[in-house]
N, C-alpha and C positions, 0 to 999 in steps of 0.2 A: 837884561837882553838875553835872547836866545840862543844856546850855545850850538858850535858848528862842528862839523865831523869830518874826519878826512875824506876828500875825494879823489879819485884818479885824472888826473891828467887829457884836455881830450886827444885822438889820434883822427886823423883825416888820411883820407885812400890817395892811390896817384889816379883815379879814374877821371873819364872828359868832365863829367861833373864838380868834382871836388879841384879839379885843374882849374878849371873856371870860377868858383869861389874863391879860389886861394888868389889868383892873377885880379880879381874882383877890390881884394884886401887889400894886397901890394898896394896895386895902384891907387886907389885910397890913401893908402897911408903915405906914398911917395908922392905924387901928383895934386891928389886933390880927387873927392868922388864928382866934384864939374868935371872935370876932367876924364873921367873914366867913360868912356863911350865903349858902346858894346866890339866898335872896331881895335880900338887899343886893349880891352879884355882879352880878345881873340891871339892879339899879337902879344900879350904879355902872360897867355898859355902858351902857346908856341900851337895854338890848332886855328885850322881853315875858321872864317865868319859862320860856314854851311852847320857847324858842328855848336860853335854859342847858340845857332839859331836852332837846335834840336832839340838841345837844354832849357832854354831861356828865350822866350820872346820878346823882351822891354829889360831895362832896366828894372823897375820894380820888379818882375820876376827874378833876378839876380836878388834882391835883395829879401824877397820871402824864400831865397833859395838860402839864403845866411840862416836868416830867423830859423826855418827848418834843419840845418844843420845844427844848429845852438840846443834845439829841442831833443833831436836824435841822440845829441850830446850825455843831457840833461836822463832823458829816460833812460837811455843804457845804465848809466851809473845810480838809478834810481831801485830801490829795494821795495820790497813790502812796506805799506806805512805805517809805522809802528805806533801801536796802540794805546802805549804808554806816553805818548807826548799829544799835546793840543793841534786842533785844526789849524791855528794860527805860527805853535811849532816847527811845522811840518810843512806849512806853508813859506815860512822863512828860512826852513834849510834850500827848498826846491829852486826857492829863487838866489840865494847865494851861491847854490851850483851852477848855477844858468850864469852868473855873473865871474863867477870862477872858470869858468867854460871861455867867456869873452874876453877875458883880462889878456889875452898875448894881443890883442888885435883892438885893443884898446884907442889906440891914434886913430887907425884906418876909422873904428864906428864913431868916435871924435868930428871925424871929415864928415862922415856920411849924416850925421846928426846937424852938422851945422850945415847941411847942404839942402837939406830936402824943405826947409822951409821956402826956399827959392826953389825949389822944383815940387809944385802943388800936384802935379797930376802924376808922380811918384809917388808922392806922401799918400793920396789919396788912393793911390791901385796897391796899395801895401797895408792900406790899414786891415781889409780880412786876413792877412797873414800874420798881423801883430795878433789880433781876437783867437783865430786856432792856436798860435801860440800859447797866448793865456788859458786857452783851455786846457791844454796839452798837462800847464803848470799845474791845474787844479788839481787834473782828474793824479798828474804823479802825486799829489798829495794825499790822496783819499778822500777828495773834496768835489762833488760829481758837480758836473759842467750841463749837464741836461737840463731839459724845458725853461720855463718862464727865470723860475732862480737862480737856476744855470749860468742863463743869459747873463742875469742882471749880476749875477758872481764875476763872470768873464771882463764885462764892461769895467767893474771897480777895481779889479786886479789889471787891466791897463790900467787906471788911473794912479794906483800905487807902483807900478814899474815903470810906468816912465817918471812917478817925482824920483825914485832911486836911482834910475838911472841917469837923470841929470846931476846928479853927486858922483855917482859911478866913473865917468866918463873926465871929471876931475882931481880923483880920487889916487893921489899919489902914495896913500899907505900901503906897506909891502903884505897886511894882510885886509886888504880890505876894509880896516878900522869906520871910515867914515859911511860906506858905501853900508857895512853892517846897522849901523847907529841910525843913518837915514831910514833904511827899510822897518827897523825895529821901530821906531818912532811913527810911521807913516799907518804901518799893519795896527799899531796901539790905536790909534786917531780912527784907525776905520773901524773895528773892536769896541770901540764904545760908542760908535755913531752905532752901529747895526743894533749893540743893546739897548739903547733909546729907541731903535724905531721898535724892535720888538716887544717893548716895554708898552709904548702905546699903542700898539695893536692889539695887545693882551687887554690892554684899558679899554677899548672902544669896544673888544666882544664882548667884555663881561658886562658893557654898559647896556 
């Protein structure tokens, strides 16, 4: 398994933005995210509706307004990629950050996770803000996000952060223990699928 490094702590502003995120969480994690409607956000910042609605047009926009917080999180405390570890490395520190980032707010994406299957046209106005996510993760990796492979990189890094984050989100070890085990196992499985495919691409040109 791939070892981890200390990370700092995140910090959030008191600004209209980050008031609405954090009242966003709350209520999630107290109520339930059914429950969260952009009018009970408003009143559980303590700001006018006119002011969510400056920030945030839908709910889904509250919730790539999370995901982008996680990111800004995630890249501040992200360094040069160091040269001396693997793509797949460096790729699983990025995202241990990102999940070390999320761990205080654990219940609330709990809530919000078991909610959006029953809310399709959230789940569905959110998935480009999960895919920039994922890019966001690559490129903090050293792992460029651009054109056709890019893509196809982006799409399979959703498919490995949500199997981890469905461990994640159950995940009561105090350092992450399970949530590292899943990602490290997930990132292996995809690591040797890509070297089969590249294996017979090598095959079919030479043929």
């Amino acid at each position: 398994m791939a070892k981890r490094s200390t990370r700092p702590k995140p910090r959030t502003s008191s600004d209209p933005r980050d008031r609405i995120l954090d009242a966003a969480l709350a209520l999630a994690e107290r109520e339930g995210w059914r429950n969260a409607s952009l009018g009970a956000i408003a009143a559980e910042a303590k700001l006018p509706l006119a002011a969510v609605y400056g920030e945030f047009r839908s709910r889904a926009g509250v919730l790539a307004g999370l995901m982008a917080r996680f990111d800004k999180s995630v890249l501040a405390s992200a360094g040069a990629p160091n040269a001396d570890e693997t793509p797949r490395e460096r790729l699983f520190e990025t995202l241990m950050r990102r999940f070390d980032t999320m761990k205080p707010h654990r219940a609330a994406l709990h809530s919000i996770a078991c909610a959006l299957p029953r809310d399709p046209p959230s789940a569905v106005l959110s998935a480009p803000a999960l895919l920039r996510s994922m890019s966001w993760m690559l490129e903090a990796s050293g792992i460029s996000s651009a054109g056709l492979h890019g893509r196809l990189r982006t799409r399979g890094l959703v498919v490995i952060y949500l199997c981890a984050l469905r461990t994640f989100l159950s995940d009561d070890s105090p350092d992450l223990a399970k949530t590292m085990a899943a990602l490290d196992r997930k990132l292996s499985q995809t690591e040797r699928w890509l070297g089969r495919v590249s294996r017979t691409r090598k095959g079919r040109a030479a043929a």
